[in-house]
C-alpha positions in Angstrom: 24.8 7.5 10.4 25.7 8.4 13.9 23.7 12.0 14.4 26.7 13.7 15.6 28.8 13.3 12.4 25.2 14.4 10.5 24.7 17.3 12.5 28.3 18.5 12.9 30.0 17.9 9.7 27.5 16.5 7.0 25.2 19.1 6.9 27.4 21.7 7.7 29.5 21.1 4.6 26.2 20.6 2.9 24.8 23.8 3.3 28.3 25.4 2.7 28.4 24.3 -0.7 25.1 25.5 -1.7 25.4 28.7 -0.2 23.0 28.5 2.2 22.9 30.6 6.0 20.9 28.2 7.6 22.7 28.6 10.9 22.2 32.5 10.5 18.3 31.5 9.8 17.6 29.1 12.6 19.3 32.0 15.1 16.9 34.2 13.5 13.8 32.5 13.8 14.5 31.4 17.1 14.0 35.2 18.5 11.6 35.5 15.8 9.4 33.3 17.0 8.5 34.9 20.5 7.5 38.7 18.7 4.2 40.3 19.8 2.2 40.3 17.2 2.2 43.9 15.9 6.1 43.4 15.7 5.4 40.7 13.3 2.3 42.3 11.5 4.7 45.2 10.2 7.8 42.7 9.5 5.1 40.5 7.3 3.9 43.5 5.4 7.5 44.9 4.6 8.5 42.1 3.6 5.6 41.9 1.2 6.3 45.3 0.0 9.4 44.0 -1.1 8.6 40.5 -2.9 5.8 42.6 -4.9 8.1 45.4 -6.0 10.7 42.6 -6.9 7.4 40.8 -8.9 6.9 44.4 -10.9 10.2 44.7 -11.9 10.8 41.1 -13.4 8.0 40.1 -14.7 4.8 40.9 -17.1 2.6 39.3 -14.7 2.9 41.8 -12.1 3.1 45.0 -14.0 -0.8 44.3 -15.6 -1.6 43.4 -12.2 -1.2 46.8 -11.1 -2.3 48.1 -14.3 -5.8 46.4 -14.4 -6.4 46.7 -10.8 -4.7 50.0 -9.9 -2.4 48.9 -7.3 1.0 50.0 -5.9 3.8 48.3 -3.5 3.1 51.6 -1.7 -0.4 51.3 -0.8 0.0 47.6 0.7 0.1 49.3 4.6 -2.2 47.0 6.4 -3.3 43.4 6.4 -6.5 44.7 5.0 -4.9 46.4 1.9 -3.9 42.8 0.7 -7.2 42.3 -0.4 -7.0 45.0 -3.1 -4.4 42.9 -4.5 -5.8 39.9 -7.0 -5.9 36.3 -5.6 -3.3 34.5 -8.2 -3.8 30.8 -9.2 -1.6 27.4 -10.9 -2.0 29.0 -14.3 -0.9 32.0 -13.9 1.9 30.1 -11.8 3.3 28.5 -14.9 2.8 31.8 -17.3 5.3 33.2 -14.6 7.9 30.5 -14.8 7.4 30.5 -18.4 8.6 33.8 -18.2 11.4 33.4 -16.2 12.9 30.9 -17.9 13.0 33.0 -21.1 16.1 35.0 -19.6 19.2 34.1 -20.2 20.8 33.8 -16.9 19.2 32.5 -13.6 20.8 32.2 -10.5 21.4 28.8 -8.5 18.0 28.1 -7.6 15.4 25.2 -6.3 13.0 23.9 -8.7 9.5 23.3 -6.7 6.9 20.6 -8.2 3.5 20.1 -7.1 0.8 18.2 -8.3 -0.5 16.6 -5.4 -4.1 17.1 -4.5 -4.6 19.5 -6.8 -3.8 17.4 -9.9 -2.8 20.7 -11.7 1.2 20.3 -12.1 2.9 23.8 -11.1 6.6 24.7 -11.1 8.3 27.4 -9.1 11.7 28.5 -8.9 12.9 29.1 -5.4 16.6 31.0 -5.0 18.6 29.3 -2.3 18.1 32.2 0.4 14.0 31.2 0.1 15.4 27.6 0.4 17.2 28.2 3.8 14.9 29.6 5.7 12.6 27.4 4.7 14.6 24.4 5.6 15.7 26.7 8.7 11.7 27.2 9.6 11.5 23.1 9.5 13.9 22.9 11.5 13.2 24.9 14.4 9.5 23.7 14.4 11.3 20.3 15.0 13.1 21.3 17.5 9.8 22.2 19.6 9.9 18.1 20.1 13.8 17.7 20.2 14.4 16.7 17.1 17.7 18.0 15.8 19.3 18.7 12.0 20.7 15.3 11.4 18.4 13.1 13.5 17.5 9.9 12.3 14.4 10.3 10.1 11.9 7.5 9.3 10.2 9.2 5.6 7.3 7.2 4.6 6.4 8.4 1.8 3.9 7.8 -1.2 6.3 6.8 -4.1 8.1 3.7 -5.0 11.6 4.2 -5.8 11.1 2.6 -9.6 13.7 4.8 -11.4 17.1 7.2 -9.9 17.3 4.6 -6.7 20.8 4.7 -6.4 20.4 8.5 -6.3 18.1 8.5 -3.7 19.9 5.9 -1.6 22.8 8.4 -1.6 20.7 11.4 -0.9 19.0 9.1 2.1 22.5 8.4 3.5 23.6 12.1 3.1 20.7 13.2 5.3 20.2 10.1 7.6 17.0 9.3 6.3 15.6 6.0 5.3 12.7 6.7 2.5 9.7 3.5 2.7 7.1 3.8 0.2 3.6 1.4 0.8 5.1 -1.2 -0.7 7.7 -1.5 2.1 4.7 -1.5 4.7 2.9 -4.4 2.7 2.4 -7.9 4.5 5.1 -9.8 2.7 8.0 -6.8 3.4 7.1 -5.9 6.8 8.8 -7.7 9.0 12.1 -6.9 6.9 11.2 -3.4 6.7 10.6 -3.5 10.3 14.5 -5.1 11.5 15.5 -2.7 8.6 14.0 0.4 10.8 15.2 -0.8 14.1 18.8 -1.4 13.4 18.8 2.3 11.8 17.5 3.6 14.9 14.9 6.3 14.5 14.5 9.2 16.2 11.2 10.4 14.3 8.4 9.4 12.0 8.1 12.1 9.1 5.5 11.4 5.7 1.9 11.0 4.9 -0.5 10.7 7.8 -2.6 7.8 5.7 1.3 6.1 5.9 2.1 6.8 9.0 -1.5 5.5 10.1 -1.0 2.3 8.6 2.8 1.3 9.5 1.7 2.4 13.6 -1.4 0.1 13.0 0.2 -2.8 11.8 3.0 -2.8 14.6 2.3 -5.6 17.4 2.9 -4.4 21.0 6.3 -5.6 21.1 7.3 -4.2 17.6 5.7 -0.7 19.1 7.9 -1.0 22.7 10.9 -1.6 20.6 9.9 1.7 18.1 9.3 3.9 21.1 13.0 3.3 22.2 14.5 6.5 21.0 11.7 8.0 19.2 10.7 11.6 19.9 7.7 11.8 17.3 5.7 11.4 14.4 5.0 14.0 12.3 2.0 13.8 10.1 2.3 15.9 6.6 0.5 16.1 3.1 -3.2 14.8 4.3 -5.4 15.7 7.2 -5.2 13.7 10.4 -8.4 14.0 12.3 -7.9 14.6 16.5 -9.7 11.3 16.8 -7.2 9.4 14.6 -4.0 11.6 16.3 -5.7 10.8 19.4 -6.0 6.9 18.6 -2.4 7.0 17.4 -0.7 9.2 20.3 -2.2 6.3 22.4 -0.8 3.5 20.6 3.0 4.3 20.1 3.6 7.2 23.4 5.0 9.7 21.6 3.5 13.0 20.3 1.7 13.1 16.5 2.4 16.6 15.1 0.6 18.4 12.3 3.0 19.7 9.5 1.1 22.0 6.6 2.3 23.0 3.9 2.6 22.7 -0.5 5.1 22.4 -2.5 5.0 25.7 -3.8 5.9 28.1 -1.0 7.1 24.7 1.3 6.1 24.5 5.0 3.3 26.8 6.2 2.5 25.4 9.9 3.4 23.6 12.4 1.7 22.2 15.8 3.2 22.9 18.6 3.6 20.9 22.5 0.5 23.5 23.1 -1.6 22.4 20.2 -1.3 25.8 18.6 -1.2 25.3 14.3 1.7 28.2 14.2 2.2 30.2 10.8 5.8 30.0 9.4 5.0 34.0 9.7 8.9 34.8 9.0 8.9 33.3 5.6 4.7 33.0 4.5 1.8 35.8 5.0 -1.0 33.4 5.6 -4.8 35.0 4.7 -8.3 32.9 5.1 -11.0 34.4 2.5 -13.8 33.2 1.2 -14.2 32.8 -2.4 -18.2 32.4 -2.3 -18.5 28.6 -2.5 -17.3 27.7 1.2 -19.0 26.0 4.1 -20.3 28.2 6.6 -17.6 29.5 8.9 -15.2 28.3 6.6 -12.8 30.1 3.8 -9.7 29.2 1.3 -5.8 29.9 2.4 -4.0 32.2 0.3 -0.3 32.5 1.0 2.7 34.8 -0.3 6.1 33.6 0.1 7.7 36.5 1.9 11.1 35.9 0.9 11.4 34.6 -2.7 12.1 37.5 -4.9 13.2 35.4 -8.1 10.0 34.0 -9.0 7.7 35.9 -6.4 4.2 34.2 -5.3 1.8 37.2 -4.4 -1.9 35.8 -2.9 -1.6 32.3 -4.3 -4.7 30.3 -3.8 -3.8 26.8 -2.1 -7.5 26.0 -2.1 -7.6 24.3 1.6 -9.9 24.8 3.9 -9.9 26.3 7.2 -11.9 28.0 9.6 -12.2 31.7 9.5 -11.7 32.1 12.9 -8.0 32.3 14.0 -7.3 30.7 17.3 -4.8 31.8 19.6 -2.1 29.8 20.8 -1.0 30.2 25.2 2.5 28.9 24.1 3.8 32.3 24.0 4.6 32.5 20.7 4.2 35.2 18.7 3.6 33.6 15.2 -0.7 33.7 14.0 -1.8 30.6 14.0 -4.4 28.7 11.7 -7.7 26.4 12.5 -7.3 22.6 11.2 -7.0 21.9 7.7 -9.7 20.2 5.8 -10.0 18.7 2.2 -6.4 16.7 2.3 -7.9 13.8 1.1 -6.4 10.3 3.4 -8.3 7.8 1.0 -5.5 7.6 -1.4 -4.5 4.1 -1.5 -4.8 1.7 -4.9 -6.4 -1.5 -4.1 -4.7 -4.3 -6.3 -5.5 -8.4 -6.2 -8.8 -7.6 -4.6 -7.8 -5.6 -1.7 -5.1 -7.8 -0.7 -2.7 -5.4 -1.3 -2.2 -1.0 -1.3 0.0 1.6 -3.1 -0.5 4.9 -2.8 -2.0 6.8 -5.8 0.9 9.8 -5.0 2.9 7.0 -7.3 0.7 7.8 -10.3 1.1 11.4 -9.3 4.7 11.7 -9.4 4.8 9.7 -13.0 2.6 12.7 -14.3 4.8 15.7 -12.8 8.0 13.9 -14.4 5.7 13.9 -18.0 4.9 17.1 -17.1 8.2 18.9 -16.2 9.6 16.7 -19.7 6.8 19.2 -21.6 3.5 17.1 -22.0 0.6 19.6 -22.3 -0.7 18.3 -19.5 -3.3 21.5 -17.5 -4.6 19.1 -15.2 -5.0 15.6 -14.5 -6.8 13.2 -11.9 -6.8 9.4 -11.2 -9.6 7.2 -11.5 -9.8 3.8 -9.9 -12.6 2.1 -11.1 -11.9 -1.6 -10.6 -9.1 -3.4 -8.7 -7.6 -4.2 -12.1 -8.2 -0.9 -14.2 -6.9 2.5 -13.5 -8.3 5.7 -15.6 -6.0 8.5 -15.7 -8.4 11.9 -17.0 -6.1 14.4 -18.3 -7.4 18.0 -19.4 -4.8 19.0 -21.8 -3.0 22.6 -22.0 -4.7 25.0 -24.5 -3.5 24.5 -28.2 -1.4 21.2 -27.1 -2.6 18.0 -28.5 -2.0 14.5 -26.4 -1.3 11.4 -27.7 -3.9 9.1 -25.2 -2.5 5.8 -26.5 1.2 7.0 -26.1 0.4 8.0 -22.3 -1.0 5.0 -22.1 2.2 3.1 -23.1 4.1 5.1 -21.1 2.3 4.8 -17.7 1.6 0.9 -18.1 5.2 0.4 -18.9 6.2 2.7 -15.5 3.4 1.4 -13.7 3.7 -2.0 -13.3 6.8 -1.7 -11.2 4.7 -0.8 -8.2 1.0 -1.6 -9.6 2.0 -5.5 -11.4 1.3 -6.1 -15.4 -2.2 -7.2 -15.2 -3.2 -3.6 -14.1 -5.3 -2.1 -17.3 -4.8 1.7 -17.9 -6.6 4.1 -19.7 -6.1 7.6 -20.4 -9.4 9.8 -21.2 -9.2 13.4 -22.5 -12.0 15.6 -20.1 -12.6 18.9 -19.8 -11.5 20.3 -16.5 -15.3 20.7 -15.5 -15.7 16.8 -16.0 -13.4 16.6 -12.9 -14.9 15.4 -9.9 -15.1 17.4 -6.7 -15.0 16.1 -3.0 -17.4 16.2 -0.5 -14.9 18.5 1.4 -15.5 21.2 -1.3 -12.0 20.6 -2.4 -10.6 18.6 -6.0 -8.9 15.7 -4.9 -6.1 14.1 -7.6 -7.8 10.6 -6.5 -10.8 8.7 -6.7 -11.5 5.0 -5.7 -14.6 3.5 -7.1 -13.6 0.6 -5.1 -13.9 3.0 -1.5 -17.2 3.9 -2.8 -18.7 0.7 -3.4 -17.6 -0.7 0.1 -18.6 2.6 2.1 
């Protein structure tokens, strides 16, 4: 679709009939933006005066939070009164959604999934004034590289389209996007995926950086002078990208790699600037490094609050990431805090099928288990196990009190999973306990493991 018609009537129209101000939002965060830092210190802090006192009014959560650890909406006056209030994590999550969704009547609302890295599904409800201003905040961090709302995006992304592709081809064309999974980038697809690309015309990159990685490396040098064309940039979301890979990339396709952060639960976080600076979304998240006592040395976890979503409020959530305690400073001119690089977003996710010949990302498995999840398996936490190039161990932890059927998981994944994976891949689904998961070398649980990676490294 021809940009123009995306930007000036498509998405217009769009955000008119969910009731979004986006345009009112991007306005706003474009004078935002350039505050001093006090300006924004006080903003942040009302703003979380208010989510919390909307959290104590709706839900049991929030009132034996203040209860048990004698705390009022009053008392929060400086970044350092935060810390009185208790770090929150995925369980308590889905206890509050639980709760929410007891009432009878919500209002129109976004329904966030994660599982991700984490391998602990989480839902949160987001109303559709969170959801602008968090599609507003992406937005204006893209337009740091000229990118504009309807640009043509490039979305490589982890998960084969095996079920709703119609729906999603629809939902591509709606926001000129064209969504390629690894399958797409695989040696007997590329060259189709690759006239498929050019004749859409892209104006950015957008999706994993382990994705991203691959398609720019398998480009010849006159596949990457057509790319560059019209593209303005890549940006690099969901897993770390070293400065020595973004470095190695930057040189090979000419046009800038950007850092995006962020979790599904509160959406973006931050974004790199032209400068380098990692900025804080600080209009829409409060962004806090501290240490939980099993860090690195110099190093702590981020715990976010969503500053703006008062129907299912997220107070001092623990993302688990880490980042350096020291904050640098950004000479952009901006005003927004800025964050260290991220560590412990696992890049190593690919499944290795017909003896290496061939990739799929493991974020396929992932999504299979947040559907089984949000359909009301007592699944607590779950992580994925390659152990040979034919056999794939899913380890699931199961909710307390819930009872899984292993040999009807089974079924179900194998049946799903040979779409993307083939029908000679073996499954097998192993009830753990959540301390039989296995922790990265980054400190950080990671929803993937290749025995294969380990063997060859």
């Amino acid at each position: 679709m021809n940009p123009y018609i995306s930007q000036k009537i498509v998405y217009p129209l769009l955000f008119s009939l969910r009731r979004e101000p986006f345009y009112a939002d991007i306005e706003k965060l474009r004078k935002f933006q350039w505050q001093d830092q006090a300006t924004i210190t006080e903003r942040q802090l009302d703003k979380f005066r208010t989510v919390a006192a909307a959290g104590i009014c709706s839900f049991d959560f929030y009132k034996r939070i203040v209860a048990e650890h004698e705390v009022s909406v009053k008392d929060m006056q400086t970044l350092d009164d935060l810390k009185r209030w208790p770090i929150m994590n995925k369980s308590e999550l889905n206890r509050s959604v639980s709760e929410l969704r007891r009432k009878k009547a919500l209002p129109a609302h976004t329904v966030r999934m994660t599982g991700g890295s984490s391998g602990d599904p989480c839902l949160v409800l987001a109303d559709r004034l969170t959801t602008s201003i968090s599609v507003a905040a992406r937005a204006l961090f893209q337009e740091w590289y000229g990118i504009g709302v309807g640009d043509r995006q490039i979305r490589l992304w982890g998960r084969p389209l095996s079920t709703g592709y119609y729906r999603e081809q629809l939902k591509g064309f709606i926001l000129n996007r064209i969504r390629l999974d690894s399958l797409a980038l695989g040696k007997d697809c590329f060259n189709n995926t690759f006239k498929q690309i050019i004749n859409f015309g892209a104006d950015y990159l957008y999706g994993y950086a382990s994705l991203i990685a691959l398609f720019i490396d398998t480009l010849n040098d006159e596949q990457l002078v057509m790319l560059r064309g019209g593209l303005k940039a890549a940006i690099s979301t969901s897993e770390t990208m070293s400065d020595d890979q973004r470095m190695k990339l930057f040189s090979r396709l000419g046009r800038p790699i950007v850092d995006e952060y962020g979790c599904s639960e509160i959406d973006i976080i931050s974004f790199s600037c032209p400068e380098g600076g990692r900025h804080t979304a600080a209009e829409n998240v409060l962004v806090e490094v501290v240490r939980t006592g099993d860090e690195p040395e110099g190093f702590g976890r981020t715990v976010v609050t969503d500053l703006n979503n008062t129907l299912m409020p997220v107070i001092r959530y623990c993302v688990g990431d880490l980042v350096p305690l020291d904050r640098p400073v950004c000479h952009c001119g901006r005003g927004w805090p800025c964050i260290g690089p991220v560590l412990g977003r696992i890049q190593n996710q690919f499944i290795e099928l017909e003896g290496g010949v061939r990739r799929v990302h493991s974020q396929f498995i992932v999504y299979m288990l947040e559907g089984l999840f949000d359909k009301g398996w007592g699944i607590r936490s779950f992580q994925i196990v390659q152990e040979d190039f034919d056999l794939i161990v899913v380890k699931v932890v199961p909710q307390e009190g819930r009872a899984i059927d292993c040999e009807e998981l089974r079924k179900i994944l194998a049946a799903e999973g040979c779409r993307a994976l083939g029908p000679n891949t073996r499954w097998r689904v192993d009830l753990v306990e959540k301390d039989e998961l296995e922790i990265a070398a980054s400190y950080k649980f990671q929803h993937f493991v290749s025995r294969i990676s380990a063997r060859e490294n």
